[in-house]
C-alpha positions in Angstrom: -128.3 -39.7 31.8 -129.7 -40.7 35.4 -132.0 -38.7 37.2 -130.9 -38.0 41.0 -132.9 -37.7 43.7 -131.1 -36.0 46.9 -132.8 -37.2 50.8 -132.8 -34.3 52.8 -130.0 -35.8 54.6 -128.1 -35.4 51.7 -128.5 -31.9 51.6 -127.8 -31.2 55.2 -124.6 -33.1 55.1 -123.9 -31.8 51.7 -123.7 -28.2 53.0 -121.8 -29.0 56.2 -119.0 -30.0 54.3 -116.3 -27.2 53.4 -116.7 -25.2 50.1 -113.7 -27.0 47.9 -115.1 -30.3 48.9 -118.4 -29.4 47.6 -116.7 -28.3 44.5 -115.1 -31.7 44.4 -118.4 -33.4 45.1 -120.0 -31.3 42.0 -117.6 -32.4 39.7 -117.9 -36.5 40.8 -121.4 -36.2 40.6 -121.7 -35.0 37.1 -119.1 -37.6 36.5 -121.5 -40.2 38.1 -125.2 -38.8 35.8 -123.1 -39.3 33.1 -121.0 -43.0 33.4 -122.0 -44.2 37.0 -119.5 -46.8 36.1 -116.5 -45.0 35.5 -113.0 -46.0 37.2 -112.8 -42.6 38.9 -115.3 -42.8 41.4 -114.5 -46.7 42.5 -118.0 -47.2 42.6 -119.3 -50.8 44.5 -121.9 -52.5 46.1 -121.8 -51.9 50.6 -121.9 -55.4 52.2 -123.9 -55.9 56.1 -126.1 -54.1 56.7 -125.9 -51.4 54.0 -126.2 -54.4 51.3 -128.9 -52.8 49.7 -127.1 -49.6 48.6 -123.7 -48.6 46.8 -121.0 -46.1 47.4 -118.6 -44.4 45.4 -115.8 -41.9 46.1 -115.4 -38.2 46.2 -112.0 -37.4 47.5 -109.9 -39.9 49.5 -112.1 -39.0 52.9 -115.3 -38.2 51.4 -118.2 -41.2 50.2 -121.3 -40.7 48.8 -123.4 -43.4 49.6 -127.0 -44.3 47.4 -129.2 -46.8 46.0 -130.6 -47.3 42.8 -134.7 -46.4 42.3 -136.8 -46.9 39.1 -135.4 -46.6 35.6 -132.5 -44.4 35.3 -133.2 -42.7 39.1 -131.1 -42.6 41.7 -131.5 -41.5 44.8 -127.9 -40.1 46.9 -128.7 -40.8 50.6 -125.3 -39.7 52.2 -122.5 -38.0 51.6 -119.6 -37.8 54.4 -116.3 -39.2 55.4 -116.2 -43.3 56.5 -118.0 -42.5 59.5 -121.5 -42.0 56.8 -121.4 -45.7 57.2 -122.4 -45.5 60.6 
């Protein structure tokens, strides 16, 4: 099971977004500790300038967007729709 790590960014982001998508969010996430690799969350590798990190998805709008730390740690950087890319 993977350790995360949540940026403060995260977190503020996290609870601007409304209630049922947080829900949602919960639910991937769990999804993620357990099988980061599962079909569900469309999980892949960001290309320019966010090479070094990955993404996977929430809902249709919403992203999460991390990177991978030390063994079995992750750290989630973002969460938001298409414009957390920005």
């Amino acid at each position: 099971m993977l350790n995360i790590i949540y940026s403060e960014k995260f977190v503020a982001q996290f609870e601007r977004i409304p209630s049922k998508k947080q829900e949602i969010a919960i639910k991937k996430i769990d999804v993620f500790r357990n099988n980061p690799k599962h079909p569900s969350l469309k999980a892949h590798k960001l290309h320019g300038v966010l090479k070094e990190f990955f993404s996977f998805s929430v809902d249709h709008e919403t992203r999460i967007i991390f990177e991978y730390g030390g063994k079995n740690t992750v750290h989630f950087l973002k969460i938001g729709d298409h414009e957390v890319y920005r």
